[in-house]
C-alpha positions, -999 to +999 in steps of 0.1 A: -453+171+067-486+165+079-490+207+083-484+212+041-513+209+013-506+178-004-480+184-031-513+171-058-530+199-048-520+230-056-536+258-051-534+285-084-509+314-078-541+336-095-559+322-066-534+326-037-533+364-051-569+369-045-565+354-012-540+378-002-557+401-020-530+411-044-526+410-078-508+383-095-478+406-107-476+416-071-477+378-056-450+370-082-433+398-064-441+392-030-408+370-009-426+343+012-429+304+026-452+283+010-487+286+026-491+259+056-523+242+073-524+246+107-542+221+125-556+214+163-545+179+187-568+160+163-553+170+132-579+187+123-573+220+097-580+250+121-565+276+095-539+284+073-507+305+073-481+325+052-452+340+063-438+369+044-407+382+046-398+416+062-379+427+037-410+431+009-414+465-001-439+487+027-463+495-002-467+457-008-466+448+032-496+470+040-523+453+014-513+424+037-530+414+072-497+403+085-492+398+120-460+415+143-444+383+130-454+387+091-481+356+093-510+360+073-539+338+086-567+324+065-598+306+080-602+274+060-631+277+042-616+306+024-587+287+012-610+255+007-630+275-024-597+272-045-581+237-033-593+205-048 
């Protein structure tokens, strides 16, 4: 568990949205895992991820920067503005 934001943190769908850089209607649309921290042999956060589904509409998958494996990566200081 040590890879997931603790469960008393929680970061805004509104702001996960603007992370993605969706709106919140389509983020409420959008089939995905929760977002996970990725971190180094320390345990120290080196990123986070999201994986989305294939399956989401093509319109919706191209305002994404997914990955060939439908991972969207965020550095952590842009996640870090809306957690806490």
């Amino acid at each position: 568990m040590e890879n997931q934001l603790p469960t008393f943190k929680r970061i805004p769908d509104h702001a996960i949205a603007k992370l993605l850089g969706l709106s919140l209607e389509e983020y409420h649309n959008l089939n995905h895992l929760p977002l996970e921290a990725e971190t180094d042999s320390t345990g120290e956060v080196i990123g986070f991820k999201m994986r989305v589904s294939s399956g989401n509409s093509q319109n919706l998958l191209s305002k994404l920067n997914v990955d060939k494996n439908f991972i969207v990566k965020l550095r952590p200081e842009q996640v870090y503005r809306y957690y806490g």
